[in-house]
C-alpha positions, 0 to 999 in steps of 0.5 A: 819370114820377117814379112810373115811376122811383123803382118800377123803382129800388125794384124793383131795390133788393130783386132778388136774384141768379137763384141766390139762395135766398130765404126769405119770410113771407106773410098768404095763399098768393097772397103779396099781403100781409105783414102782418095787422091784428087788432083782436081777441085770439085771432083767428086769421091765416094766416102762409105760409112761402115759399121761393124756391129760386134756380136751384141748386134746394133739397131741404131748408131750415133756419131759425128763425121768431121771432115775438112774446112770447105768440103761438102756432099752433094748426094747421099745413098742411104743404106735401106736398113737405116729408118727414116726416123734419124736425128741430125745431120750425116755430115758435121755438126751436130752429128747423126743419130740413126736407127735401123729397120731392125736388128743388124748383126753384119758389117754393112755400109750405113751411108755413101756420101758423094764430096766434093772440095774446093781445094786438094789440101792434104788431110783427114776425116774423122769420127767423134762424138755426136754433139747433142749426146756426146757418145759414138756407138750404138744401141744394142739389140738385146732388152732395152736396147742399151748404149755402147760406145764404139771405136773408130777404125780409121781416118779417111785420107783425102790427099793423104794417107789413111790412118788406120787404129789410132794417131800413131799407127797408118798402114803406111808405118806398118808397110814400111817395117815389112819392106 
């Protein structure tokens, strides 16, 4: 019974409003996992952005994706929803800004990029605001397509565990208080 209710309160800890827009990073498509453990230099790992449009719909989004001193993709798969007018980079600085083929009203992947490190240092990658706007979110669909920001679900472990809703809360603490 404990089990039973310290996972609804964990569940309810990390629900956001139906019209919240939600940003997220992932090892593989099917969201199961957020972070990666490479026992090796130069292997390559999946990172997914995904982006959870909310209710209001999103037809473009914007942010910036730190990732680790020394890492770097060498290949990128594109969601076919994305145009191919974007602004930035995927990676870095100063971030992206990209816009859809039309209005997107369902969570989906808005890009795989294939890493590589030159090290299995333990740590994070991370949303932030893209530097040349300073706003991560999206443009909604409706009228002129107004700005709203959005929230960043998680940071993607690589060699180390994901964090999930802000720094003081991982799916690890979670975990724990239900054992």
């Amino acid at each position: 019974m404990k089990k039973v209710i310290l996972t609804i309160a964990a569940i309810a800890l990390f629900a956001v409003p139906a019209s919240a827009h939600v940003l997220s990073l992932w090892a593989d498509e099917g969201m199961t996992s957020c972070q990666v453990e490479m026992p090796g230099i130069y292997t390559p790992f999946n990172v997914f952005v995904f982006l959870e449009p909310g209710t209001d719909g999103a037809f473009a989004v914007e942010y910036k994706l730190q990732i680790l001193p020394g890492h770097f993709s060498n290949g990128q798969v594109i969601n076919p929803n994305v145009a191919a007018a974007t602004i930035g980079v995927w990676i870095g600085s100063p971030g992206i800004s990209a816009p859809f083929t039309s209005c997107q009203s369902e969570l989906l992947w808005v890009v795989n990029l294939t890493m590589m490190a030159p090290n299995t240092d333990p740590g994070h990658y991370m949303f932030a605001l893209n530097e040349d706007s300073s706003f991560m979110g999206v443009a909604i669909c409706a009228g002129a397509r107004p700005l709203q920001p959005a929230t960043a679900y998680n940071h993607f472990g690589y060699n180390d565990g994901c964090v999930v809703g802000t720094e003081e809360s991982s799916w690890g603490a979670i975990k724990n208080l239900m054992d």
